[in-house]
C-alpha positions in Angstrom: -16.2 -1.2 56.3 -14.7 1.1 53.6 -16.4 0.2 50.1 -13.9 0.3 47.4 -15.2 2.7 44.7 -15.2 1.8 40.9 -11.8 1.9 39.4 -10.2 5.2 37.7 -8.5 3.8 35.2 -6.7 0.1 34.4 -2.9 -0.2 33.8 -1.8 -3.4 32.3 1.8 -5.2 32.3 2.0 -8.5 30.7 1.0 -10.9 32.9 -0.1 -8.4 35.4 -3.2 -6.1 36.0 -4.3 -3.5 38.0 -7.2 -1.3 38.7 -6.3 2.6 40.0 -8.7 3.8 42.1 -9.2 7.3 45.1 -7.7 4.5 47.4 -4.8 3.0 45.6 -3.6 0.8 43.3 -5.5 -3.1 42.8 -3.6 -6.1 41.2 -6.0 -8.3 39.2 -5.6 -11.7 38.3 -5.8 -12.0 35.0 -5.6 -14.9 32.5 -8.0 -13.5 29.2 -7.9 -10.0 27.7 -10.9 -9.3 25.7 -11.4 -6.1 23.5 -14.8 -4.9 22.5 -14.9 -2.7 19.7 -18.6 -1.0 19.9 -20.7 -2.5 16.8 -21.7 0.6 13.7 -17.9 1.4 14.3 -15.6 -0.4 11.7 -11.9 0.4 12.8 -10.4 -0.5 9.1 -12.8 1.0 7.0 -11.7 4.6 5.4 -14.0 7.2 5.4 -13.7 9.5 2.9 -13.6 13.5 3.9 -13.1 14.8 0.2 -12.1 14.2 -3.3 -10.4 16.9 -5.5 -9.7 16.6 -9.1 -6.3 17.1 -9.0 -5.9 16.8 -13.5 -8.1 15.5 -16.0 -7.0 11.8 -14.9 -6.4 12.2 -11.2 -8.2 12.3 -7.9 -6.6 13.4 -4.8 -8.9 11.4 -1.8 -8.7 12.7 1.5 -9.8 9.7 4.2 -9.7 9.0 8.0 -6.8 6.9 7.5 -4.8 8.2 4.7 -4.7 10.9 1.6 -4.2 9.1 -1.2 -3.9 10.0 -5.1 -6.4 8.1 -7.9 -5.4 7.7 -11.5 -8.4 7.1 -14.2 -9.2 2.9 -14.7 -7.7 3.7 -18.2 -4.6 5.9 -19.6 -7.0 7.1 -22.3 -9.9 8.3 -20.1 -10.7 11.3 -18.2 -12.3 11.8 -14.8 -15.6 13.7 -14.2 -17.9 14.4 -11.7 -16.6 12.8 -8.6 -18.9 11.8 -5.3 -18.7 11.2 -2.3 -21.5 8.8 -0.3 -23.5 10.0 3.0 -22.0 6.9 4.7 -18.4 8.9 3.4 -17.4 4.1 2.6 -17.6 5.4 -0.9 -16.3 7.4 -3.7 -17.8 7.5 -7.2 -17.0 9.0 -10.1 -17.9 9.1 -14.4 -14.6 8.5 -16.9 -15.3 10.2 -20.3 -13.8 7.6 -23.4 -12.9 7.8 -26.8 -15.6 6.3 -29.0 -15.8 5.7 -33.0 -18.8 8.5 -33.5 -17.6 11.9 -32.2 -14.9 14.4 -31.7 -15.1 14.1 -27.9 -14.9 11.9 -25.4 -18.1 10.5 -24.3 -19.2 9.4 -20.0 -19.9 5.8 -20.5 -17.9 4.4 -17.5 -19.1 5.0 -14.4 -16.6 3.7 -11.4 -17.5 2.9 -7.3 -14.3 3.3 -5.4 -14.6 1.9 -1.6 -11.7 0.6 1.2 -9.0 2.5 -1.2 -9.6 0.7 -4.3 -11.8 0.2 -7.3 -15.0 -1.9 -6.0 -17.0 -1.5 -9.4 -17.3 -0.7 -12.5 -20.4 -0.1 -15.0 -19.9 0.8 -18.6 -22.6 2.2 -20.1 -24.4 2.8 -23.6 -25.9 5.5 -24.2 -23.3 7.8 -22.4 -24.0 8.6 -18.1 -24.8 12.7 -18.2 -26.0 12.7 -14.5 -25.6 10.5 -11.4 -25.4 9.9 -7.7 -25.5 8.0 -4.6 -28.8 7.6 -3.2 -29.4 9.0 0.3 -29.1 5.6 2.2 -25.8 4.9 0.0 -26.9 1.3 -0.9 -28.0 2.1 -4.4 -26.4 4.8 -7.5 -28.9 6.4 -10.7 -28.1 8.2 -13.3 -29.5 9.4 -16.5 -28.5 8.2 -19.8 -28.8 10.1 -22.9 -27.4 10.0 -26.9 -25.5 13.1 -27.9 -27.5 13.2 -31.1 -31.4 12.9 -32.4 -34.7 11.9 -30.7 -34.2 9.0 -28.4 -35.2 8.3 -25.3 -34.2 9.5 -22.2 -33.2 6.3 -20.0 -32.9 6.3 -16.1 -31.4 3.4 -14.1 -30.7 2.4 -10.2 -28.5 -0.6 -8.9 -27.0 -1.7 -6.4 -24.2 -0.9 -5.4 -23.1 -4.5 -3.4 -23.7 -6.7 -6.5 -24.5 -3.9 -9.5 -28.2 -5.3 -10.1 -30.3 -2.8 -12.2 -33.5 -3.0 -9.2 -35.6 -0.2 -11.8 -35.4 1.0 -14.7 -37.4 4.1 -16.7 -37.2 5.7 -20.2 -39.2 8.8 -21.9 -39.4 10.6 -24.6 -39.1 14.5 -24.4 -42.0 14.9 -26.6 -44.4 14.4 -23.7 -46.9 12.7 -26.0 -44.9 9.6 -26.6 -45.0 8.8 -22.8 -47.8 7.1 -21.2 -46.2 5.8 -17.7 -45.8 7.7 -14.6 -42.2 8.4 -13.8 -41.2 6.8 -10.1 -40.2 9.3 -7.7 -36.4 8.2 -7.8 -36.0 9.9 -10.7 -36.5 13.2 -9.3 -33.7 14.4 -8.2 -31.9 13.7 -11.4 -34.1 14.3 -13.6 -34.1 16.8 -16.9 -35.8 17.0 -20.2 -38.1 14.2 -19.2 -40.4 13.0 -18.1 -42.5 16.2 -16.2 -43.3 15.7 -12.8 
């Protein structure tokens, strides 16, 4: 007796299916359809390939699904500094705003773009001067400094799901003012202080 070998392929016409095999063609009875989509693969989540500054208030994202253009939260601010995660769900970037104090704008907003819009938003006092996404993407630091006299450097990590501050860390850059051991988060954006 010939055994039927696995099918080739399946063709489906409503309310009909078949099964192609070396042999021939198979109809199937057929009353459910059920469609797995393998799980760690998110069919309607972008993914983000790039982000270009496009002007001082624009972004130009490029994603899996669609290339889109990003205006600044705010007509007065400017973009800087734009990210993307390792998991390429999100986008981050600092906006510089007009303050009472100097000249310039100052980077005290710091915005989390994910799914093609604005997910979050953290303004900031004293102003961001260095940040990112943390390797597993869960979690954003930066650095925090004033643009004038000798304050302490500050250092911060939240979450990114709910914007928690999870740890928190401030020196001084004369070394003798500090008397805590930095965590080893800080590393990678760390300047001034504290040493390693």
């Amino acid at each position: 007796m010939r055994k039927t070998p696995p099918p080739l392929f399946y063709f489906f016409t409503p309310p009909n299916f078949y099964s192609f095999t070396m042999y021939g063609m198979n109809k199937i009875s057929l009353t459910t359809i059920i469609i797995i989509i393998p799980t760690g693969i998110n069919a309607f989540t972008d993914h983000y390939l790039g982000v270009t500054l496009q002007s001082p208030t624009t972004l130009e994202i490029k994603g899996t699904l669609n290339t889109s253009t990003i205006n600044s939260t705010s007509k007065s601010t400017d973009i800087f500094d734009p990210k993307i995660s390792s998991s390429k769900e999100l986008i981050g970037w600092i906006e510089l705003t007009d303050n009472c104090c100097t000249s310039y704008k100052l980077p005290t907003v710091l915005v989390i773009f994910k799914n093609n819009r604005v997910s979050r938003k953290i303004i900031e006092s004293p102003p961001i001067v260095a940040w990112e996404f943390t390797n597993d993407s869960k979690h954003i630091k930066y650095r925090q400094e004033w643009p004038h006299g000798n304050n302490p450097i500050i250092y911060k990590i939240r979450r990114v799901s709910d914007g928690h501050v999870i740890d928190e860390f401030s020196c001084f850059i004369d070394s003798k003012k500090n008397h805590t051991a930095p965590p080893k988060w800080i590393y990678s954006i760390l300047d001034g202080c504290p040493k390693k």
